[in-house]
C-alpha positions as CSV (number, residue, x, y, z in Angstrom):
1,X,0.0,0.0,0.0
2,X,1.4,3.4,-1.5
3,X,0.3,6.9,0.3
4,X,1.8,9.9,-1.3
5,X,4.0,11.7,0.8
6,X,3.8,15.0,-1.4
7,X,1.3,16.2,1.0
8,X,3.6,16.9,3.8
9,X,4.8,20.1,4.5
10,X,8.7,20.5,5.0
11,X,8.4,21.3,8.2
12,X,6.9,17.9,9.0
13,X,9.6,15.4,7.0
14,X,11.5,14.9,9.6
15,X,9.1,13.3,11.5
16,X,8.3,10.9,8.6
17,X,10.9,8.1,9.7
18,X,9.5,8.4,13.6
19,X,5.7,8.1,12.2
20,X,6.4,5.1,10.0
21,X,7.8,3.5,13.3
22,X,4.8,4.7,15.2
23,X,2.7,2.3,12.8
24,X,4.1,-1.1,13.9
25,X,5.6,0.0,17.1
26,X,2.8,1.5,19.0
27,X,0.3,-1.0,18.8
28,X,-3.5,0.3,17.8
29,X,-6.7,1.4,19.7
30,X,-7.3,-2.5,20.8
31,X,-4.1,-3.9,20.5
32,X,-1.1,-3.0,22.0
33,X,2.5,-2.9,20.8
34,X,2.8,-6.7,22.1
35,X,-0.3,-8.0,20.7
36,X,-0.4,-6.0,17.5
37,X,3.5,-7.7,17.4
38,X,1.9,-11.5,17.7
39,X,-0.7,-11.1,15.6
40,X,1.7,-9.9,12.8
41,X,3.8,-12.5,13.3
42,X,0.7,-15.4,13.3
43,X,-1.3,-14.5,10.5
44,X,1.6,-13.1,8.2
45,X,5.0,-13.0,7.0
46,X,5.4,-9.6,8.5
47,X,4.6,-6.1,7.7
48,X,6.4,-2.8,7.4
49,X,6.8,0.0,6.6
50,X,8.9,2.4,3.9
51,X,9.3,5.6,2.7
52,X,11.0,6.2,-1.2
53,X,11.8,9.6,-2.8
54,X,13.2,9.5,-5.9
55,X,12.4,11.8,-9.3
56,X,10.5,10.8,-12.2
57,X,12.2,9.9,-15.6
58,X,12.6,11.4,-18.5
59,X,11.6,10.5,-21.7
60,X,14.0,7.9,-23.9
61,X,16.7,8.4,-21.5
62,X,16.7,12.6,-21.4
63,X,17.3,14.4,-17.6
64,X,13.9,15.8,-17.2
65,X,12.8,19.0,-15.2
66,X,13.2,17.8,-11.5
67,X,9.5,16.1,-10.5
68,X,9.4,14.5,-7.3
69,X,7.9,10.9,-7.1
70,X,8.2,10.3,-3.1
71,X,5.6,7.8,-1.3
72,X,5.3,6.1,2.3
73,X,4.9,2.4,1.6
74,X,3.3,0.0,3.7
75,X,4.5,-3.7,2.5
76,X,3.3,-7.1,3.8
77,X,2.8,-11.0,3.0
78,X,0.5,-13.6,3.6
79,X,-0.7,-16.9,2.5
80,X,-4.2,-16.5,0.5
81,X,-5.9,-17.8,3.5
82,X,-4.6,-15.4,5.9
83,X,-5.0,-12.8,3.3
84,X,-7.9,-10.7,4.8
85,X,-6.0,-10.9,8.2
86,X,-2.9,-8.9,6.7
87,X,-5.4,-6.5,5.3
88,X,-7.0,-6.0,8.5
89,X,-3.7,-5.3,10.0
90,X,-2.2,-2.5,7.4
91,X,-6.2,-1.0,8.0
92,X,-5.3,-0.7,12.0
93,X,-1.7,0.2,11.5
94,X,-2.8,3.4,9.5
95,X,-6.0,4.3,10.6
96,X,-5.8,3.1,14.3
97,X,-2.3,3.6,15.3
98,X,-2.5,4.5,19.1
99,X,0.1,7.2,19.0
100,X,-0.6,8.8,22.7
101,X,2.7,6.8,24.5
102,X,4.6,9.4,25.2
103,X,7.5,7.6,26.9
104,X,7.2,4.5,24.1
105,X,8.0,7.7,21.6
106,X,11.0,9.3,23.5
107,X,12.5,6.0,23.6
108,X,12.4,5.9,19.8
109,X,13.5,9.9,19.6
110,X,16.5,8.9,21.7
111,X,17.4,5.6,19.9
112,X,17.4,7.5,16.6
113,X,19.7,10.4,17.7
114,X,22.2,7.7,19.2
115,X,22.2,6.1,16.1
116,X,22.6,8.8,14.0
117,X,25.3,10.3,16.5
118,X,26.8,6.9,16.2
119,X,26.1,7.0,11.9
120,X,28.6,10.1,12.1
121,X,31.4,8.6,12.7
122,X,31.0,5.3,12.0
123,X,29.1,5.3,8.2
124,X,30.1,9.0,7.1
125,X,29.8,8.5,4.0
126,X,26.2,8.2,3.2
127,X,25.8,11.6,5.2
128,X,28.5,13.3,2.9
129,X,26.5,11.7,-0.4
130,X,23.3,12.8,1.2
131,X,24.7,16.6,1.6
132,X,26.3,16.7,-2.1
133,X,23.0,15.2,-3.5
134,X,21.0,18.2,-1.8
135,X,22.7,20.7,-3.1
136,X,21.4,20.2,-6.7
137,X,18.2,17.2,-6.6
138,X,14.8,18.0,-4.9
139,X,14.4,14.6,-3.9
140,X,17.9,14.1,-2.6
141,X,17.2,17.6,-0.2
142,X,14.1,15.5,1.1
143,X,15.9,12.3,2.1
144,X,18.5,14.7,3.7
145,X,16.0,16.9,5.6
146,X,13.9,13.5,6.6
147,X,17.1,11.5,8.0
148,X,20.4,13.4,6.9
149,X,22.2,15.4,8.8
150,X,19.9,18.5,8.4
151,X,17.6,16.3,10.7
152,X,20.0,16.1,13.3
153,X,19.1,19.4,15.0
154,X,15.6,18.5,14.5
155,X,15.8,14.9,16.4
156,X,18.0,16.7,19.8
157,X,14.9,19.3,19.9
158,X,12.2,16.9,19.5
159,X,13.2,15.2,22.4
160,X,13.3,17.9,24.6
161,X,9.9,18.7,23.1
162,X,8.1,15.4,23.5
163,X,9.2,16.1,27.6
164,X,8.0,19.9,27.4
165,X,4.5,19.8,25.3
166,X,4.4,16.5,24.6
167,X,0.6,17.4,23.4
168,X,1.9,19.4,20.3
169,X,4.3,16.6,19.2
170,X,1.6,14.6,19.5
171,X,-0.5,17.0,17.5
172,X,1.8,17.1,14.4
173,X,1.6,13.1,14.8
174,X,-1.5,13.0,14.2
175,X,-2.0,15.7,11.3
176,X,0.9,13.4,9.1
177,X,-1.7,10.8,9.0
178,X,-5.1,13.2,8.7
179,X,-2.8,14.1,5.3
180,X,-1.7,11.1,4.0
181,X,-4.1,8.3,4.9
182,X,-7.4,8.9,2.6
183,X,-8.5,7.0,-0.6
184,X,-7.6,10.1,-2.4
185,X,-4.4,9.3,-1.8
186,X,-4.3,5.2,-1.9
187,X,-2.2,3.6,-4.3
188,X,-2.2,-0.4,-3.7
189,X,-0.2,-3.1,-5.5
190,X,-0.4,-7.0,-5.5
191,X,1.4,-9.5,-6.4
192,X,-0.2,-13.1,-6.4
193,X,-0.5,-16.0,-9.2
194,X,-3.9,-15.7,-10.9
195,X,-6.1,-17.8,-8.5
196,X,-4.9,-15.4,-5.7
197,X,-6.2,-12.5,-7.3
198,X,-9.6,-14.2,-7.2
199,X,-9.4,-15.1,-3.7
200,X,-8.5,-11.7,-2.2
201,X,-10.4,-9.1,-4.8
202,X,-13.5,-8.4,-2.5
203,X,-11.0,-8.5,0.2
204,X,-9.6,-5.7,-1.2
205,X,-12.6,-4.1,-2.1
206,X,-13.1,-4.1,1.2
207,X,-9.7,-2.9,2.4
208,X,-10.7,0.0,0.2
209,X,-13.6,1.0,1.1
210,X,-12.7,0.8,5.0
211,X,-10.0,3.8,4.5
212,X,-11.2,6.9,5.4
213,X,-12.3,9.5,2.7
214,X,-10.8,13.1,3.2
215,X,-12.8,16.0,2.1
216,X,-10.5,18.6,3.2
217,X,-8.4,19.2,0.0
218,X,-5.0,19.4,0.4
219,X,-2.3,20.6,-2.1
220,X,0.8,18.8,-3.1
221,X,4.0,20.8,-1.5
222,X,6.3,22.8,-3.3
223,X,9.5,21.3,-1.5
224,X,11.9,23.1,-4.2
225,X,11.3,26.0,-2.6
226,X,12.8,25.2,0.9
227,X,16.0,23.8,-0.4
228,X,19.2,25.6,1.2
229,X,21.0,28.0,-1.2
230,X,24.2,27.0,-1.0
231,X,27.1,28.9,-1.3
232,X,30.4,28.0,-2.0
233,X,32.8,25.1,-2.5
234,X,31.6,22.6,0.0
235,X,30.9,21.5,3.7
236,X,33.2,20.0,6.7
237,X,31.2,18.5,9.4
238,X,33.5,17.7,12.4
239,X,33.1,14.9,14.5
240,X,35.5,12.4,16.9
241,X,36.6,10.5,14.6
242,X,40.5,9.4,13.4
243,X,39.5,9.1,10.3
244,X,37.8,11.2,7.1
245,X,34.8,10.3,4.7
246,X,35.4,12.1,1.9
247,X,33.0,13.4,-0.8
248,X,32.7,15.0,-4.2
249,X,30.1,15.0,-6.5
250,X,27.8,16.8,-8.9
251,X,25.5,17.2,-11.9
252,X,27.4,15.4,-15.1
253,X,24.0,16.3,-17.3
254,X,21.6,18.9,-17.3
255,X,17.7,18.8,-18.0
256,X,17.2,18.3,-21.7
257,X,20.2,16.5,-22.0
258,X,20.3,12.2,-23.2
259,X,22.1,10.3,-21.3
260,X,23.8,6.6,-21.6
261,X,24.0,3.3,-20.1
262,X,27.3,3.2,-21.0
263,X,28.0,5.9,-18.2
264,X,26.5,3.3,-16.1
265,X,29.0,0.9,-17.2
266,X,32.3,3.4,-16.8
267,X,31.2,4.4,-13.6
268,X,30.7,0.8,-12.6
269,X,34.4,0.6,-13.6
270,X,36.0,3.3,-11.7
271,X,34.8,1.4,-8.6
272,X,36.7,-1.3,-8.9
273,X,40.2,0.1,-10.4
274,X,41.0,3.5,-10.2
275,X,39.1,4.1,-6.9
276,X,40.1,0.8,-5.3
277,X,43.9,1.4,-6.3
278,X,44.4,4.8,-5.4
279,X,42.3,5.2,-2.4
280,X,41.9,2.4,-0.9
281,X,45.1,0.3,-1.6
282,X,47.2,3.1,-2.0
283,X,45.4,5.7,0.4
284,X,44.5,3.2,2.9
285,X,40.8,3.7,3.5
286,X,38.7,1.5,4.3
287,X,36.7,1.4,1.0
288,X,36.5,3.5,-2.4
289,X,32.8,4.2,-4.7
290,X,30.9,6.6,-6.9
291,X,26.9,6.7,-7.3
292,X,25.6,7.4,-10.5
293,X,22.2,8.0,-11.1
294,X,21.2,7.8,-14.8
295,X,17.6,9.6,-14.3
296,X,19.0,12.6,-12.7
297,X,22.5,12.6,-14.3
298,X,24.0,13.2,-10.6
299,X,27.5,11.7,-9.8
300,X,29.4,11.5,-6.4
301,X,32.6,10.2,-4.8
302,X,32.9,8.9,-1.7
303,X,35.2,7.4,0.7
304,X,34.9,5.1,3.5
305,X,37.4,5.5,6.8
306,X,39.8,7.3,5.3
307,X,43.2,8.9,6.6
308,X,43.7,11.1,3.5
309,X,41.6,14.5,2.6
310,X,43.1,16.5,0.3
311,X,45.0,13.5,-1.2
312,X,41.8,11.6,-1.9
313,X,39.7,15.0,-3.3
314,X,43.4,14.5,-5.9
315,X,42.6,11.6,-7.0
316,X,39.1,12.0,-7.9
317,X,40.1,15.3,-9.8
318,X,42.3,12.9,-11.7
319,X,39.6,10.9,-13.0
320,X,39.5,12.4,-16.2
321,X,42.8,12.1,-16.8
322,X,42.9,8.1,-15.8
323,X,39.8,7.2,-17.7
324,X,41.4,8.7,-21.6
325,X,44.7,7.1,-20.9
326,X,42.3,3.5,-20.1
327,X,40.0,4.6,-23.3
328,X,43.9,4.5,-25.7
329,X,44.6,1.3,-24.0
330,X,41.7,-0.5,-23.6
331,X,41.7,-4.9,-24.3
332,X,38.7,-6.5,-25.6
333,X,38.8,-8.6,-22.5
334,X,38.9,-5.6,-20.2
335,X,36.3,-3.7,-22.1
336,X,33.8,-7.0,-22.2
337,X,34.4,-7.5,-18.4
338,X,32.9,-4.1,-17.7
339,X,29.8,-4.7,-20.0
340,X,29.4,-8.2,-18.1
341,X,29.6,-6.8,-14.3
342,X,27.2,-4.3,-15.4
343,X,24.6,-6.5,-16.7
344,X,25.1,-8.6,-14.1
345,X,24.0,-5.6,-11.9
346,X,21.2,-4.8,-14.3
347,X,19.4,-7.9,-14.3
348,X,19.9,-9.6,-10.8
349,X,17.3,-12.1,-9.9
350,X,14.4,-11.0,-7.7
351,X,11.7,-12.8,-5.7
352,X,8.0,-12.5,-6.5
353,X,7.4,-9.9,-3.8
354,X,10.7,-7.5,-4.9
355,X,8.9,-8.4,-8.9
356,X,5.8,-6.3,-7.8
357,X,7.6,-3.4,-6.0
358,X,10.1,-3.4,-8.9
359,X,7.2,-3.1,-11.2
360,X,5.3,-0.8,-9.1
361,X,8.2,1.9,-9.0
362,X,9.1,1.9,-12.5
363,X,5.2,2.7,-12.8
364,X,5.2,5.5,-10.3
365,X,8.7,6.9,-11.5
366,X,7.9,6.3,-15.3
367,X,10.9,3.8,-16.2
368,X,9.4,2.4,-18.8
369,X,10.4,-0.9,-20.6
370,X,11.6,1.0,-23.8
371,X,13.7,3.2,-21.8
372,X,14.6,-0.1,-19.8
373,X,15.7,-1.9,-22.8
374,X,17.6,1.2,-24.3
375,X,19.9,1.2,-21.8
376,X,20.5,-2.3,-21.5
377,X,21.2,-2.1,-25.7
378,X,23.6,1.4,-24.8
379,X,25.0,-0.9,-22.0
380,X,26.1,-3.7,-24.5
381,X,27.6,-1.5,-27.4
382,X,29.7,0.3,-24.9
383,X,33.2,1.3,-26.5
384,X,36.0,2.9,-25.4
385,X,35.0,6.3,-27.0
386,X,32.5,5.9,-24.0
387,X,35.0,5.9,-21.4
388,X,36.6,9.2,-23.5
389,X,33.3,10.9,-23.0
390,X,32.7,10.0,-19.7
391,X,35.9,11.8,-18.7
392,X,34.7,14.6,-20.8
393,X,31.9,14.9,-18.5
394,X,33.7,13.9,-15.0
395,X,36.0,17.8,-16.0
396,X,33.2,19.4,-14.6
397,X,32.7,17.7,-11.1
398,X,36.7,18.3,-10.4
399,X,36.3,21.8,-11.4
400,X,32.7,22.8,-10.1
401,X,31.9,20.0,-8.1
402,X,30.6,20.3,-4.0
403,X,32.6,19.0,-1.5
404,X,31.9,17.0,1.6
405,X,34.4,15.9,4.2
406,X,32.9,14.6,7.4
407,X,35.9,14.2,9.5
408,X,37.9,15.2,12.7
409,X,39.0,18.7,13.4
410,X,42.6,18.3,12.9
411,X,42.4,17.2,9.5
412,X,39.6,19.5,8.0
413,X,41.3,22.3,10.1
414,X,44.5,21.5,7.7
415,X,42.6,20.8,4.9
416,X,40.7,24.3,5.2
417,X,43.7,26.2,4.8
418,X,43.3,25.5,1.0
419,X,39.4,23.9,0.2
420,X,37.7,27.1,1.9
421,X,35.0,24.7,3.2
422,X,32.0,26.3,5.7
423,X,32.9,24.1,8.8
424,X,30.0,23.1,11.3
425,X,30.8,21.4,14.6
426,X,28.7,17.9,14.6
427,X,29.3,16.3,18.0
């Protein structure tokens, strides 16, 4: 079951990952947290709960004009027989969640700051991806304000709120779900064999029907508009750590622009030579990668434990540079080892369950089969004039890119002599 998330108002995301805990935490109006636990656990082969926010895609593999696609998911399976009692259960979860535990809620306030506090210096990384990703994608600023490190400030007020006016926090709790859970906003996807369509249709007819109908209307949010301006080459978060996570990253196409699977195929590449090699074998971190999203054309570098800084932002500045001396000298063997890892990648096997959400997100997000299969044809002819290209493009992130170091004071202190970063003390 899909509800649309674009209802929310920024100042309410970062409660999203709290309320979607709240729905199989807190137990419901006649079941508490125990029972509503058992009975989940009897009847079903669990339930949870999600929240995706990702952008639509363009058209034959073109960047489009940023449109968010971002959804709250609540996923569960059952036998056919036990069908209606899994139903019945994703009904109470959303419309019957007893919210009103105030020290069930702090608990959960308090476990996720540790967590993140602990996420800081132990996974940097993502945080650095997430904070190089908002500076340029809508849905990348979301994810950020919802559980990256803009959230952080949120979570250390919100507990001293929950213990000051517990009643307001309470209050927001309960308009997230007067917002999101209606029919108006119900999306629902199942995946069965044929006979199990039969057996749960009025079921789900049912299910339906039972879900409240709002007839306040409610506009979808123009999230754009709260991004952060930022100025600048980049960010330094310090926290107590020895070691650095160090990112870099940026647009490599702009809206209107086609791209490639065979980016998808260099980048792949990168990950498993020149990273690895220079980084992390030479460098000594811990681990070496890029993401590369094809539907936004956004590209980042990251590190994982790392002792370098300014070394490391080096060698992904030398990218370029490595990837046109590969493209003059580039074997058969090496060139058809890339395509294969890639497809490999492209194609992994999924169970029935990860089928349906597979296909229900390239429905939401518009990935359409002929834009599937064009990539996966792009993919296979891959030459090495791709790998010249790609470098083309990679010019830009060493020269304009953002920067994000999460790291200990020392070393951005050093470092900051010469990046210029704006430095914020974490922890």
């Amino acid at each position: 079951v899909g509800l649309d998330m674009r209802v929310v108002p920024w100042e309410l995301l970062p409660l999203m990952p709290l309320f979607c805990r709240c729905l199989t935490e807190m137990g419901t109006k006649d079941m508490d947290d125990i029972a509503l636990s058992r009975f989940i656990q009897t009847h079903t082969g669990g339930v949870y709960t999600s929240t995706s926010t990702t952008h639509k895609y363009g058209e034959g593999n073109t960047v489009p004009e940023q449109e968010v696609v971002s959804n709250l998911f609540v996923r569960g399976k059952a036998t056919y027989a036990k069908a209606g009692e899994m139903l019945e259960v994703m009904r109470k979860v959303l419309t019957e969640t007893n919210f009103d535990n105030k020290a069930k809620f702090l608990q959960m306030v308090l476990e996720t700051k540790a967590r993140m506090e602990s996420g800081m210096v132990g996974s940097g990384h993502s945080y650095a991806a997430g904070r190089i990703g908002a500076r340029y994608q809508v849905a990348d600023a979301v994810s950020e304000h919802m559980s990256g490190l803009s959230s952080y400030a949120f979570i250390k007020a919100l507990a001293a709120e929950v213990e000051s006016d517990w009643e307001a926090v309470l209050g927001k709790l309960h308009r997230i779900r007067d917002l999101l859970v209606t029919r108006k906003n119900l999306l629902v996807n199942l995946s069965a064999e044929a006979k199990g369509f039969d057996q749960i249709q009025t079921k789900l007819e049912e299910y339906v029907s039972s879900m409240p109908l709002r007839t306040e209307e409610v506009d979808v949010q123009n999230w754009a508009e709260h991004m952060t301006k930022f100025e600048g080459k980049g960010e330094g978060f310090i926290v107590p750590t020895q070691v650095n996570y160090v990112g870099k990253g940026g647009p490599l196409y702009q809206p209107g622009e086609k791209t490639t699977g065979a980016s998808a195929v260099v980048a792949r590449y990168l990950r498993t030579t020149w990273l690895w090699d220079k980084v992390r074998v030479v460098g000594g971190a811990y681990g070496a990668m890029n993401v590369y999203n094809p539907s936004s054309g956004m590209f980042k570098y990251v590190s994982y434990r790392d002792p370098n800084l300014e070394q490391t932002l080096d060698t992904y500045d030398g990218t370029g540079e490595f990837l046109r001396e590969t493209a003059k000298e580039m074997s058969a063997s090496t060139l058809a080892n890339a395509i294969i890892g890639m497809v490999g990648d492209m194609d992994s096997p999924m169970s029935p369950d990860q089928k349906g959400f597979a296909s229900m997100d390239r429905y939401l997000t518009g990935l359409t089969d002929e834009v599937r299969q064009e990539r996966r044809e792009q993919v296979l002819g891959t030459t090495a004039k791709d790998f010249e290209a790609f470098a083309d493009r990679l010019d830009s992130v060493a020269k304009d890119g953002t920067i994000a170091v999460i790291g200990s004071k020392s070393a951005l202190d050093e470092a900051n002599k010469k990046l210029g970063l704006d430095l914020t003390q974490l922890l």
